[in-house]
N, C-alpha and C positions, 0 to 999 in steps of 0.2 A: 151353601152360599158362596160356592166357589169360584170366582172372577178367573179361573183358568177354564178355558171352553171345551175343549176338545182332550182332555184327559193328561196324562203325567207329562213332566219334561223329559226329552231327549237329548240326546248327546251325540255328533258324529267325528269322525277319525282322520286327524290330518294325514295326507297324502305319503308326508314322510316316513319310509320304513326304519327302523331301529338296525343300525351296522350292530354286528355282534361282537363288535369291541365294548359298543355304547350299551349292551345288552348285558353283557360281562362285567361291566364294570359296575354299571346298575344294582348288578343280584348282589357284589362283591365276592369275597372269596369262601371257600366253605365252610368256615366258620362264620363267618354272619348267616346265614343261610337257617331259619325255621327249620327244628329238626338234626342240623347238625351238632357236632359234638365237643364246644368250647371245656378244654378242661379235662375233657374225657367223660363229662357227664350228658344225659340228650337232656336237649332242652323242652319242653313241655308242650306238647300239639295235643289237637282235638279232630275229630272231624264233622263238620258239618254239611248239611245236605241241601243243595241248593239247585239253582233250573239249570247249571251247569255240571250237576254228579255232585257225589262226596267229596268234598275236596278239607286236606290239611290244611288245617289254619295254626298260628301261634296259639297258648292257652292267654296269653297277655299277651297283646300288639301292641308294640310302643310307637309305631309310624304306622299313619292309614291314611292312605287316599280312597275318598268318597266319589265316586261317578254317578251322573246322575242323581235321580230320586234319594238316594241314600245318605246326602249330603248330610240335611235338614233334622233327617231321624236321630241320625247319630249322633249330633251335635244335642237334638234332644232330650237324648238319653244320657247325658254327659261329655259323650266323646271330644276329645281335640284334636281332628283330622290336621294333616301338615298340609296336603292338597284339596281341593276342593273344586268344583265346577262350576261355570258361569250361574248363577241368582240372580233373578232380575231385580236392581232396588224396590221395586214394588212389594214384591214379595220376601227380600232381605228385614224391610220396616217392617214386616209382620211380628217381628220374630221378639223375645223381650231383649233386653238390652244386652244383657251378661252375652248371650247367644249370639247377637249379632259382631262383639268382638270377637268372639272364637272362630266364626266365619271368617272374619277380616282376618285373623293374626295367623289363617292359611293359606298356602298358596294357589291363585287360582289358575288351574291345569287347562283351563279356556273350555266352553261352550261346544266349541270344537276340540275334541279332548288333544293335547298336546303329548305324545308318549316319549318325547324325548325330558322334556319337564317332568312327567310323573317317574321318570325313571331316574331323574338325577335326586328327585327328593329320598329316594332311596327304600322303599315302602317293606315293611315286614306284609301289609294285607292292603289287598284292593278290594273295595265296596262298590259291586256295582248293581243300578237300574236305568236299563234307555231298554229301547226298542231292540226285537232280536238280531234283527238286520246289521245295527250298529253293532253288535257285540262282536256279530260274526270277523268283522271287520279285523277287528282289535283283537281277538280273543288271544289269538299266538303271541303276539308281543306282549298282555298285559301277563299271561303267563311266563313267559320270562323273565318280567322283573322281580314278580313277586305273587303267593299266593291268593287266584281272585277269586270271589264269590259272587255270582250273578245271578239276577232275578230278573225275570221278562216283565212287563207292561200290564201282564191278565193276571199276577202276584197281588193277594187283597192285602190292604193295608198292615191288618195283624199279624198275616203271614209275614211280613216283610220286617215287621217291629223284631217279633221274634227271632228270627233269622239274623237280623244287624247285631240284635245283643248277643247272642249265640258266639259268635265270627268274632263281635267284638269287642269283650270281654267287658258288657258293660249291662248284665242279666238283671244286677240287684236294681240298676236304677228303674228298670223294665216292672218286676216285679211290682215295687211301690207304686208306678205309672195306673197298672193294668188295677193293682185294688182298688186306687181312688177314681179307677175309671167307672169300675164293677159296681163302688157303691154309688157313685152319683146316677150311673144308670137305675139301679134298684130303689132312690129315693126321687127322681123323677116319677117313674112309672107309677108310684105311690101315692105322692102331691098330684100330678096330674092324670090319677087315673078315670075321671070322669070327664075331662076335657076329653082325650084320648076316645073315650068311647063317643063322645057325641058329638065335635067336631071336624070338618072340615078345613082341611089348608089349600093353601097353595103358594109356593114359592118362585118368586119372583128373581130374575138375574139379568143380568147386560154383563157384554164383553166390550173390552176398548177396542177391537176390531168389529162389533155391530152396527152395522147400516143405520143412518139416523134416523130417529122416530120409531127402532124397533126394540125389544125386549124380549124373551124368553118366560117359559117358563122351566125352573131351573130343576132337575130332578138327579142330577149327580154334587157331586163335593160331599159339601156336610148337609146337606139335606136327607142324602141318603143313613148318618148315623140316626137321626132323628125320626125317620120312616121304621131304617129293619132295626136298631137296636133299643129305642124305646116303643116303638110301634103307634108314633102320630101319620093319622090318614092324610098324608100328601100324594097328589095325583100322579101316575106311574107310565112308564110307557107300556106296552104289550109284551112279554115274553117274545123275542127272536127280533123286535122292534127296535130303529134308531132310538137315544133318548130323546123326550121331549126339550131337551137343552138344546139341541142341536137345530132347534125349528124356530126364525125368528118370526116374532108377531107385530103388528103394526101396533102403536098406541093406541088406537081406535077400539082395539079389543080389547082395551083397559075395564071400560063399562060393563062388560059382562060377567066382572069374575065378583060383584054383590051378590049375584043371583047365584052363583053357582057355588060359592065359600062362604066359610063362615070369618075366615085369618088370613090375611096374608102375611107372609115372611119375605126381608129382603136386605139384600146385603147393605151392612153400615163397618165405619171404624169402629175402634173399641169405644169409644166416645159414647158411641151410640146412633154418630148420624150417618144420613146415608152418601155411600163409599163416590168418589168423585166419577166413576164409572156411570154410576146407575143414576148421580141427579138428577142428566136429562128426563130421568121418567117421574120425581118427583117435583119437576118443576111446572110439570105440563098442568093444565086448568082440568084436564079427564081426572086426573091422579086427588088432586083435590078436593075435588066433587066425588068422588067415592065414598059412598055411605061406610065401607069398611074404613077408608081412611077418616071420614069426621067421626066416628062414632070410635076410636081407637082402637081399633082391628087392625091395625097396618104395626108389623111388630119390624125393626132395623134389629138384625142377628150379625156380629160378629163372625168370621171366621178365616184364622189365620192358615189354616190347612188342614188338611186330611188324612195324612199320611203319617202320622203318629199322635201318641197318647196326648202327647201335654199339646199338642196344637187342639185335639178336640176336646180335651179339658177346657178350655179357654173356649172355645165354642161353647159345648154346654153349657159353661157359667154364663155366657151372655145369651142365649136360648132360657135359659132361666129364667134370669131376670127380666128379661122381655116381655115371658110370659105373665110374670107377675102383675103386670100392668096392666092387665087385660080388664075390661069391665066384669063388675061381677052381671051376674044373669040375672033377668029380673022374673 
């Protein structure tokens, strides 16, 4: 149900290059420095293994700038990044409360990432995920202030979960995530395992840049946890095929999806109603007249993101209860 159309956020590199005074003074001197030797004793590194090599991280980072995708996860998982990357409010309100101060109460390193900013905040670890292109860009400089960890755009959400906690010393909150993920998957599959077997979905989406009068059908965000991790039949593109997300439909093909589903699914607030994206399609007289819609087969899902545990927890739970409102069969 994801209102992001074309896949993760990126991040690109201001023009400014980093003098290597401002690069020096950034890292500070070798005793701040991951791995040096305050005391006489070394401080305590790990390595982990990322789309970027093995790279030494802090075993505890007390400063982390998040770039990109990494933001939201980490914050997730507990983290309190000091920097942080542009959020659009759209997507900041997704977030529950507590989270979205932790956002606020870092600094934002801009959309366009600012390395003269990330470098003054002074970073023991930088988290990053954008496009490989933008890394390339940045990669030398982000390496000079401080140890980074980067993951490409084709990095599946898990892998990425694990990876941040890994980096970012934040594993335990990860663990607790991933069980209450594992069991609410194994007690779905179980409540609805004859739904599962014998119906048909189809998920429904709009973006705030689609052509008016048109709609999707939506087959990436959290739709796709509800396809491969509990294995509900919603409609797929072809192996080696754009997604079906990617292909707007007029509303006139509203009418056909009675005949062809049994559910439809579509993006709402936590409320329950549907998201100010997509009302144009529930406002229209087709949408109405749809025997899946009077007959209450038109289910509004929740989903605040995809890209970690407690976002699709919060999914699930409103996937859940959606479900529960379904007629029973006669």
């Amino acid at each position: 149900m994801s209102t992001t159309p074309l896949g993760r956020r990126g991040a690109a590199v201001t023009a400014a290059v980093l003098s290597l005074t401002l690069a020096l003074t950034a890292c500070g001197g070798a005793e701040d420095k991951p791995g040096a030797k305050p005391g006489g004793n070394a401080a305590t590194t790990h390595t982990v293994k990322a789309g970027n090599g093995d790279i030494v991280v802090p075993a505890a980072p007390q400063r982390v700038v998040t770039i990109g995708n990494t933001d939201l996860p980490f914050i997730d998982m507990g983290g309190a990044p000091v920097g942080v990357t542009g959020v659009a409010p759209s997507e900041l309100s997704l977030l529950p409360a507590d989270q979205q101060e932790t956002y606020k109460k870092a600094t934002d390193v801009g959309g366009e990432v600012d390395l003269e900013k990330v470098a003054a905040l002074k970073p023991d670890l930088i988290l990053v995920q954008i496009p490989d292109a933008e890394f390339k860009k940045m990669e030398k400089q982000l390496t000079t202030i401080a140890p980074t960890v980067f993951w490409g755009l084709d990095t599946e959400w898990k892998a990425i979960a694990e990876g941040i906690a890994d980096a970012g010393n934040v594993k335990d909150s990860l663990t607790r995530q991933k069980a209450e993920y594992e069991s609410q998957v194994a007690k779905m599959k179980q409540t609805y395992a004859e739904l599962i077997k014998t119906t048909k979905f189809v998920n429904l989406d709009r973006y705030s840049n689609s052509d008016p009068g048109t709609y999707v059908v939506g087959d990436i965000g959290c739709v796709e946890i509800a396809q491969d991790d509990i294995g509900f039949n919603y409609p797929q593109a072809p192996a080696g095929k754009d997604p079906l997300a990617y292909t707007s439909l007029p509303f006139e093909q509203l009418t056909k999806l009675s005949s062809q589903y049994d559910v439809i699914t579509y993006p709402a607030d936590d409320k329950g109603q549907p998201t100010t994206v997509f009302a144009p399609v529930v406002d229209t007289n087709t949408w109405k007249a749809l025997p899946l819609v009077t007959s209450g087969h038109a289910l509004g899902v929740f989903c605040p993101g995809n890209n970690s545990y407690g976002a699709v927890l919060r999914y699930l739970g409103s996937l859940g209860k959606a479900l529960a409102t379904l007629p029973a069969k006669k």
